[in-house]
C-alpha positions as CSV (number, residue, x, y, z in Angstrom):
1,X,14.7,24.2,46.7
2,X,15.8,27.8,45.8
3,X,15.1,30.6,47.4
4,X,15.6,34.7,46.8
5,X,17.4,35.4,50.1
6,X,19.6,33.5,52.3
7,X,17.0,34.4,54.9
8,X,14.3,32.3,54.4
9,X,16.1,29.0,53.7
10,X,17.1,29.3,57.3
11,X,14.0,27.2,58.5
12,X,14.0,24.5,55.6
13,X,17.3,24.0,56.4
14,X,17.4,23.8,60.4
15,X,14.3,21.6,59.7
16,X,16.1,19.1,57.4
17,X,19.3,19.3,59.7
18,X,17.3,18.8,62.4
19,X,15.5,15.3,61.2
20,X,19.6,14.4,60.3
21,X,19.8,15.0,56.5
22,X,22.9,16.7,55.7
23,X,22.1,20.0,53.1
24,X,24.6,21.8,51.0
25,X,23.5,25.8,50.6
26,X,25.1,27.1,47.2
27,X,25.6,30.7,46.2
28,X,24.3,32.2,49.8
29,X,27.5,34.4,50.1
30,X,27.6,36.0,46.4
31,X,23.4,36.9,47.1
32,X,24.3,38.3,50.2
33,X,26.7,40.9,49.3
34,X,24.5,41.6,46.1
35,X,21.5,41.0,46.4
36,X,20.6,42.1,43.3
37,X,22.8,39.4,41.7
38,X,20.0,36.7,43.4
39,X,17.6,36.9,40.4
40,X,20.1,37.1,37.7
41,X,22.1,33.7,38.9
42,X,19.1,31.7,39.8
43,X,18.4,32.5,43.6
44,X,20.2,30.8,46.5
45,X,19.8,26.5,46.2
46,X,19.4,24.2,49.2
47,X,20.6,21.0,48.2
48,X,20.7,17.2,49.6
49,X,22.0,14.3,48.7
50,X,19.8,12.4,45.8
51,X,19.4,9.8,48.6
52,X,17.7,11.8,50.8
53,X,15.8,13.4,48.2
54,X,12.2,11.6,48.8
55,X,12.6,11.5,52.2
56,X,13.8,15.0,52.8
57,X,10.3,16.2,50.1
58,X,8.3,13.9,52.3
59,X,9.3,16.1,55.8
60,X,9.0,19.4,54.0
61,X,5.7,18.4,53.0
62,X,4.1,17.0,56.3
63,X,5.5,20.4,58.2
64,X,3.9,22.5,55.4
65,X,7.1,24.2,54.3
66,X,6.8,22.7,50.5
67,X,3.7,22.1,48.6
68,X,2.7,18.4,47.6
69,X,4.1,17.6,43.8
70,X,0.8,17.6,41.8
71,X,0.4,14.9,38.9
72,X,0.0,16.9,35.8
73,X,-3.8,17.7,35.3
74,X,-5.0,15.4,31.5
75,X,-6.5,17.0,29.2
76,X,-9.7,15.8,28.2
77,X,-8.6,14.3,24.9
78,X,-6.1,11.8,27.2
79,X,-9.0,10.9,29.9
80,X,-11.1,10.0,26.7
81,X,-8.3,7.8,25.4
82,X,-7.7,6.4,28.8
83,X,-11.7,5.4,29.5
84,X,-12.1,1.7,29.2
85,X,-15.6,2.3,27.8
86,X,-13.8,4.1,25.3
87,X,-10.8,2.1,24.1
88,X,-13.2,-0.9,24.3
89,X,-15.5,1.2,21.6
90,X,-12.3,2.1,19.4
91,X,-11.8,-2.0,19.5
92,X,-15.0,-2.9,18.2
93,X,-15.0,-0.4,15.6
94,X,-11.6,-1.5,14.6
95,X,-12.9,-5.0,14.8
96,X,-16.2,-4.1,12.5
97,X,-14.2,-2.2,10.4
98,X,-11.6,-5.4,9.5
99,X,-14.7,-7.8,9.5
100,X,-16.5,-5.6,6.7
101,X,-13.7,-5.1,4.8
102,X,-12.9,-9.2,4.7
103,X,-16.4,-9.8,3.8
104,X,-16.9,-6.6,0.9
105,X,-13.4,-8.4,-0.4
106,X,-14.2,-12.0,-0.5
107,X,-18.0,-10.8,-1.7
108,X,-16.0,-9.1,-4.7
109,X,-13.5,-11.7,-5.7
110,X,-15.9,-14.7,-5.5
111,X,-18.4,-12.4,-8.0
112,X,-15.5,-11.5,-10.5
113,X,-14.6,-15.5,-10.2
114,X,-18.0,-16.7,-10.9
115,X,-18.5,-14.2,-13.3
116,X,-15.5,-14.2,-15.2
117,X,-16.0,-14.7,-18.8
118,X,-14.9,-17.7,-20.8
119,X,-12.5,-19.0,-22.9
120,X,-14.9,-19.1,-25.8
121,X,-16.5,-15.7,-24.7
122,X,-13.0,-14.0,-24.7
123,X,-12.3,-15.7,-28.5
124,X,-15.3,-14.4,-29.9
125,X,-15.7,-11.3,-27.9
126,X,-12.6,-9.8,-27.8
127,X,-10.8,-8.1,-31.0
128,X,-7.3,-9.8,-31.3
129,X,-4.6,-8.2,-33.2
130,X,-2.1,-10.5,-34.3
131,X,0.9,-8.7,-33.5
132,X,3.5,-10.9,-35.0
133,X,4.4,-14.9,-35.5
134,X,7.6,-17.3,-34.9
135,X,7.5,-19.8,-37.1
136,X,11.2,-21.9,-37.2
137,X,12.6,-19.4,-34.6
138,X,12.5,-17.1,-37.6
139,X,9.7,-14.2,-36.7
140,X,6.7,-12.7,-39.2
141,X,4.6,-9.3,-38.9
142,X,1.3,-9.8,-41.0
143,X,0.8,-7.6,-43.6
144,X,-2.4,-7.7,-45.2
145,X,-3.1,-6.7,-49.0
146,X,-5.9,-5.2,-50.0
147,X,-6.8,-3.5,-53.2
148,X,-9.0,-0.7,-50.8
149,X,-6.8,2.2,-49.6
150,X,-5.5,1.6,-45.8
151,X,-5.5,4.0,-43.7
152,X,-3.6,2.8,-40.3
153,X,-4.4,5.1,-37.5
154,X,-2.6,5.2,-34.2
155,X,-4.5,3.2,-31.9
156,X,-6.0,1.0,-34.4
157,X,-5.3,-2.4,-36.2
158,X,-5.7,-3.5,-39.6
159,X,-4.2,-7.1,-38.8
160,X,-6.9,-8.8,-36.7
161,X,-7.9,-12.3,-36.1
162,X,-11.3,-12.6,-36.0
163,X,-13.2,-16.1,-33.9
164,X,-16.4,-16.2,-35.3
165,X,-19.2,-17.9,-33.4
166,X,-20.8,-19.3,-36.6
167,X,-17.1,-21.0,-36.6
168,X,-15.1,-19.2,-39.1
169,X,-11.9,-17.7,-38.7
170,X,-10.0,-14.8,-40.2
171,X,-6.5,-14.1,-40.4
172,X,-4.6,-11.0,-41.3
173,X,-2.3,-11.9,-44.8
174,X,1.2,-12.2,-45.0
175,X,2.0,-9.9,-47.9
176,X,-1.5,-11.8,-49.4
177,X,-5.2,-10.7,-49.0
178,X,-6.6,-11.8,-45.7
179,X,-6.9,-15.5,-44.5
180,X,-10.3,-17.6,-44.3
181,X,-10.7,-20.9,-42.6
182,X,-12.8,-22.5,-39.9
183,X,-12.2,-22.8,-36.3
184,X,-13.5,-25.0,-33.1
185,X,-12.7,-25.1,-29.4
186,X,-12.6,-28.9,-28.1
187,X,-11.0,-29.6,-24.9
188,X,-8.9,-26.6,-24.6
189,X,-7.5,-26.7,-27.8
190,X,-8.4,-24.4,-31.0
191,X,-8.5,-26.4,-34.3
192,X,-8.2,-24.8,-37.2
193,X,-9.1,-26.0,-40.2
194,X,-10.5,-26.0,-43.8
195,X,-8.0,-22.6,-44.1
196,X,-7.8,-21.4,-48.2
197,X,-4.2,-19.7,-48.2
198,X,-1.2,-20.9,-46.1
199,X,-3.0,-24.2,-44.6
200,X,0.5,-25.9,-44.3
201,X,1.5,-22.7,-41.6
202,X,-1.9,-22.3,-40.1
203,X,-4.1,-25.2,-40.1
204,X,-2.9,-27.2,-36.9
205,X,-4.3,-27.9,-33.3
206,X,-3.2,-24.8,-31.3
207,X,-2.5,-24.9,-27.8
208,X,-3.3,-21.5,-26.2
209,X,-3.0,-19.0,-23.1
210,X,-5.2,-16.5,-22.9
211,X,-6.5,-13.5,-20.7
212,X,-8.3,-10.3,-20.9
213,X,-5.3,-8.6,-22.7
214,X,-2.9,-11.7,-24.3
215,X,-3.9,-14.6,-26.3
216,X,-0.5,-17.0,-27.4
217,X,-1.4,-19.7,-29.5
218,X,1.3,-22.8,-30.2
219,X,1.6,-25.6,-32.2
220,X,5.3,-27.4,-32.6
221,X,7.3,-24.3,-34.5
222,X,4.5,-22.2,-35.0
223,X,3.6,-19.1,-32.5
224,X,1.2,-16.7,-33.0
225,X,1.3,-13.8,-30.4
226,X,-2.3,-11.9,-29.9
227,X,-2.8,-8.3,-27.9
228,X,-6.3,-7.5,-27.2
229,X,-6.9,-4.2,-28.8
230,X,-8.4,-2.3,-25.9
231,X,-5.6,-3.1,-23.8
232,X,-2.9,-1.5,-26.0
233,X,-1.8,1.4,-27.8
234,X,0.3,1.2,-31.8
């Protein structure tokens, strides 16, 4: 404890001596010849040994020379956190919250799944742009000719490959006017046939990946590489 004047630690301490705890009284003598000095250094300090501590709180308590040590007073933010009524709301909100989110997320993957368009839908709807071939391990840009002016425009591709539906096919030229030929999808393979330029290169049984922005079709040397033209900038 500290006190102002050596005075009144008198009866704390001949209380505490009294009940045999052992105190140590610092800076009594410099307070008492200035007292001035008491504010400035602190105030005169009883002491006892950290053993005696509780014990010696406990007697200064009973014989109302200390005030009882009050718990800290929580706000009202940490007795609404600490309500059980409350933590067990938080829980099931938490637990609503995780449930909805599984359910909107399995809702939206198994719609995009059944919904997801096919191979034959992403042929024929989709415009492909051939962006170049390896035939032999040697590779090929298409260039088509055309005796109409070309204008190519950033963003835009002249060298398309075009699935019909009605079954015909289009390819972009290779330094020639553009390719014709016929095309069919049986068990996942693209056969192309009947083509009027360039049927030894192009008129094969094509295995194929494709996605909503890629389509790679191969056959033995040949490899044509596709980009889907909203996917892509040139």
């Amino acid at each position: 404890m500290t006190f102002m004047f050596p005075t009144e630690l008198v009866v704390v301490k001949s209380k505490l001596e009294s009940e045999g705890i052992d105190c140590r009284v610092l800076d009594e003598n410099t307070v008492q010849a200035h007292n001035f000095l008491s504010q400035a250094i602190g105030g005169v300090r009883l002491q006892v040994k950290e053993s005696n501590l509780e014990r010696a709180r406990k007697i200064l308590e009973e014989s109302g020379l200390a005030e009882k040590e009050k718990e800290p007073e929580q706000s009202k933010i940490e007795k609404t956190i600490d309500n059980l009524i409350f933590q067990k709301r938080i829980k099931f909100l938490l637990f609503s919250f995780v449930t909805i989110t599984i359910v909107l997320a399995s809702t939206l993957f198994v719609y995009r799944y059944l919904n997801r368009p096919t191979d034959l839908e992403l042929l024929t709807k989709r415009n492909w742009c051939v962006d170049y071939l390896v035939y032999q391990n040697q590779e090929y840009i298409p260039y088509t000719l055309s005796d109409q002016i070309q204008i190519r425009l950033v963003g835009t591709c002249l060298e398309k490959i075009n699935f019909e539906t009605t079954g015909q096919i289009n390819f972009p030229g290779f330094n020639s006017p553009r390719i014709n030929g016929k095309w069919k999808l049986v068990n996942n393979v693209i056969k192309i046939s009947e083509i009027d330029t360039l049927d030894f290169l192009l008129e094969r049984k094509y295995e194929y990946e494709i996605n909503q922005k890629e389509l790679i079709m191969s056959s033995g040397s040949l490899t044509i590489y596709c980009s889907n033209l909203m996917s892509r900038y040139y």
